[in-house]
N, C-alpha and C positions, 0 to 999 in steps of 0.2 A: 559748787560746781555740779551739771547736771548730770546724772547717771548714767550710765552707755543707753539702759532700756527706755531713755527717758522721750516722746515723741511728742511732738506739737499737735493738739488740738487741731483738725478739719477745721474748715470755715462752719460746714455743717455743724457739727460739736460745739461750735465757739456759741453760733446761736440759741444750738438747744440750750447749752446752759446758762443764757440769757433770758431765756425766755421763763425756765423752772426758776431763777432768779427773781425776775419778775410778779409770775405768779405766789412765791414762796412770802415775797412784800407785802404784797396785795393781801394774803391770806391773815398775814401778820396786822394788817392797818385794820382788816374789817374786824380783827377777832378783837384790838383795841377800841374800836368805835362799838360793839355790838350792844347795845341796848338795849334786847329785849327780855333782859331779866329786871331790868328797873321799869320799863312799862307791864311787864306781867304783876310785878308789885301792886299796881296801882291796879289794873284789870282784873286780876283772877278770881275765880270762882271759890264763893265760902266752900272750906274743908268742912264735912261735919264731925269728921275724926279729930280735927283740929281743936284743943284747949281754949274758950272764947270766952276766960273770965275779963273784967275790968281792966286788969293792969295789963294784959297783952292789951287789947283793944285799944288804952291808953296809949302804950308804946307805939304799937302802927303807926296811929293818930300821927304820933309825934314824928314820927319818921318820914311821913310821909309830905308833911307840913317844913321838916327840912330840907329835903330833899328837892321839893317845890322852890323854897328859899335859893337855893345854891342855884337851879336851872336860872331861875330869873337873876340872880348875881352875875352867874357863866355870861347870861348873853347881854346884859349892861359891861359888863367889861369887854367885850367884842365889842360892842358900839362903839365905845368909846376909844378902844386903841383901833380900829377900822373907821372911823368917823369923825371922829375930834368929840369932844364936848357938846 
């Protein structure tokens, strides 16, 4: 049961809080999609404070070679459920 103090949203209010709705999704989708720490992976500039024996460098290597694997997996499997075979 609603409280005596309890008053109905404005049409105004109705959309503001459609609208911070909206925005608050939107903010939510890009910060899922956002990518640019796996292409800074690939882009950034050698650290020279950074440790650069063999078996980092191997690692990278390897990471980056999987990582590469999975994008081209990611979008053969979009083709195929968006395309047929």
């Amino acid at each position: 049961m609603p409280s005596k103090n309890f008053k109905p949203m404005t049409e105004q209010q109705q959309k503001t809080h459609q609208k911070e709705d909206e925005q608050s999704r939107r903010s939510r989708l890009r910060e899922f999609f956002e990518v640019s720490e796996a292409f800074g992976y690939f882009f950034r500039k050698k650290d020279p404070s950074r440790p650069g024996g063999f078996n980092i460098r191997a690692m990278h290597t390897i990471n980056k070679i999987a990582i590469i694997m999975f994008l081209i997996c990611l979008l053969v499997i979009l083709k195929r459920y968006f395309f047929g075979y």
